[in-house]
C-alpha positions as CSV (number, residue, x, y, z in Angstrom):
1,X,-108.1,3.4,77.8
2,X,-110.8,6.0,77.5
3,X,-113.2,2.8,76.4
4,X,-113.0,1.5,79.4
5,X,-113.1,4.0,81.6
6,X,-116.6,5.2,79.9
7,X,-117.9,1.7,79.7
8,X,-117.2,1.4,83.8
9,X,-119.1,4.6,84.5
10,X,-122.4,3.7,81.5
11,X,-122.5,-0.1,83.5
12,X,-122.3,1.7,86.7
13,X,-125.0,4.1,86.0
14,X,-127.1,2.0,84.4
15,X,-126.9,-0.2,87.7
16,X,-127.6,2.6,89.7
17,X,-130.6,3.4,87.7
18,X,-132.2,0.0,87.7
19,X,-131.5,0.0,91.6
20,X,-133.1,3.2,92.2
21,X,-136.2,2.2,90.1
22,X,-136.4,-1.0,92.2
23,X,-136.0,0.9,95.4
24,X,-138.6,3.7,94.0
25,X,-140.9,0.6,93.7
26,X,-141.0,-1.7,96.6
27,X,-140.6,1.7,99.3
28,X,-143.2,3.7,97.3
29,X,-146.6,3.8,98.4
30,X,-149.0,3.8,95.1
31,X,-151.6,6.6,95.8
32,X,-154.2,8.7,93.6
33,X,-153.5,12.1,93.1
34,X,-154.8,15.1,91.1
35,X,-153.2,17.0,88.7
36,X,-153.4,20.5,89.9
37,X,-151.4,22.2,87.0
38,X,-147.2,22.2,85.7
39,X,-144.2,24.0,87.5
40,X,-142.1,25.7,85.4
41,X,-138.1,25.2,85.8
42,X,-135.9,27.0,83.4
43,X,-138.3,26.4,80.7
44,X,-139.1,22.6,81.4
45,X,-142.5,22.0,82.8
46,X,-143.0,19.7,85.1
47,X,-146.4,18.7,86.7
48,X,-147.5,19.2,89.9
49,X,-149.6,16.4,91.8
50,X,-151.8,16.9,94.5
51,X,-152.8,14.4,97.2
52,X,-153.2,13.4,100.9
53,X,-151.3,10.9,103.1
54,X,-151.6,10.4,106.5
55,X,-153.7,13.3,107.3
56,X,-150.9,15.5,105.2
57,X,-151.9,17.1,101.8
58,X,-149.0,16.9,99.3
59,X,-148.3,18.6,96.0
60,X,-145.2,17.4,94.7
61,X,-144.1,17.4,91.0
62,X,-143.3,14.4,88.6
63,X,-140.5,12.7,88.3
64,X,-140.7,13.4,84.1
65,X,-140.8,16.8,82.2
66,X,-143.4,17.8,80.0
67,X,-142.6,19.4,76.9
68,X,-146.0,20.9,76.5
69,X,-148.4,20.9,79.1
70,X,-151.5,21.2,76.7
71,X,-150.4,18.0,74.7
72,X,-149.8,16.3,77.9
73,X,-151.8,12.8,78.7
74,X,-153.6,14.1,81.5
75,X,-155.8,17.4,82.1
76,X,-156.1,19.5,85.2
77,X,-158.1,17.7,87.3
78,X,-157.8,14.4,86.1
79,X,-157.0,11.0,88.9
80,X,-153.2,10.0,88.2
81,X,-152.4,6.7,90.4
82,X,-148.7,7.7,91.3
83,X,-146.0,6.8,93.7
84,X,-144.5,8.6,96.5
85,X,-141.9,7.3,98.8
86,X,-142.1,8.9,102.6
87,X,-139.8,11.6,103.5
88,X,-139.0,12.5,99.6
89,X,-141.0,15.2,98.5
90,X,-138.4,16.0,95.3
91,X,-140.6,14.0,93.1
92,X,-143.1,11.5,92.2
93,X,-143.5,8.9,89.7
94,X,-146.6,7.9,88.1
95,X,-147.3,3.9,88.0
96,X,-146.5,2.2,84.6
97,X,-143.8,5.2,83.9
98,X,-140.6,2.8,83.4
99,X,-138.2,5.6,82.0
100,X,-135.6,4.9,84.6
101,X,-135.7,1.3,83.6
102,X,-135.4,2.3,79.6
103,X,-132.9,4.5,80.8
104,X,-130.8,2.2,82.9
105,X,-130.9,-0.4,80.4
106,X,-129.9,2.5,77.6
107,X,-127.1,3.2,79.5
108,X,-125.8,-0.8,80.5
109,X,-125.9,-1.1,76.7
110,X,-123.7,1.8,75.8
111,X,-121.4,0.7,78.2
112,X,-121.0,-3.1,77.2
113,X,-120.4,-1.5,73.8
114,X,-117.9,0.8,75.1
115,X,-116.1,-2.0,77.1
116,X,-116.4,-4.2,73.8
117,X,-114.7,-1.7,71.8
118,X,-111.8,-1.6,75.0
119,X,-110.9,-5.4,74.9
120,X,-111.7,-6.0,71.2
121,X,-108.0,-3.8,70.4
């Protein structure tokens, strides 16, 4: 019974995931920003973009965590085209970043599996 259960809550949250990501998408408004440096959050590094919308300058961290900000892809200073949906300033997302996707798909799969395992006994 524990099969099922799991495999409900993987297919929900991968659903959830892939809706978000779609939602992130369409209501995000794809902007350039400038990487100003990395926050630190108990030990996990995020990094902070910079930018300007509607007369309001922005610096909001990324959606992802680095695990070293010197071996990261971008430099301070460097253009990053990113997304930012109004009225969330949590996070961003940088454009071509799919991990929610990967993610969402990761966890449909371990739930069909899980729900395989349920009705295959």
């Amino acid at each position: 019974m524990k099969y099922l259960y799991f495999g409900i809550i993987f297919v929900l949250v991968g659903f959830y995931l892939w809706i978000k990501g779609i939602f992130f998408r369409i209501k995000g408004i794809h902007v350039t920003a400038t990487l100003t440096g990395f926050s630190n959050k108990n030990n996990t590094h995020y990094p902070l973009f910079t930018f300007t919308e509607k007369a309001h300058e922005y610096t909001i961290p990324g959606a992802n965590p680095v695990n070293d900000p010197d071996k990261y892809k971008y430099h301070i200073g460097d253009r990053v085209n990113i997304i930012y949906v109004p009225g969330n300033t949590k996070y961003v997302d940088l454009e071509g970043s799919y991990a929610v996707f990967i993610w969402g798909v990761v966890s449909l799969v371990w739930g069909a599996c899980l729900l395989f395992v349920h009705f295959r006994k």
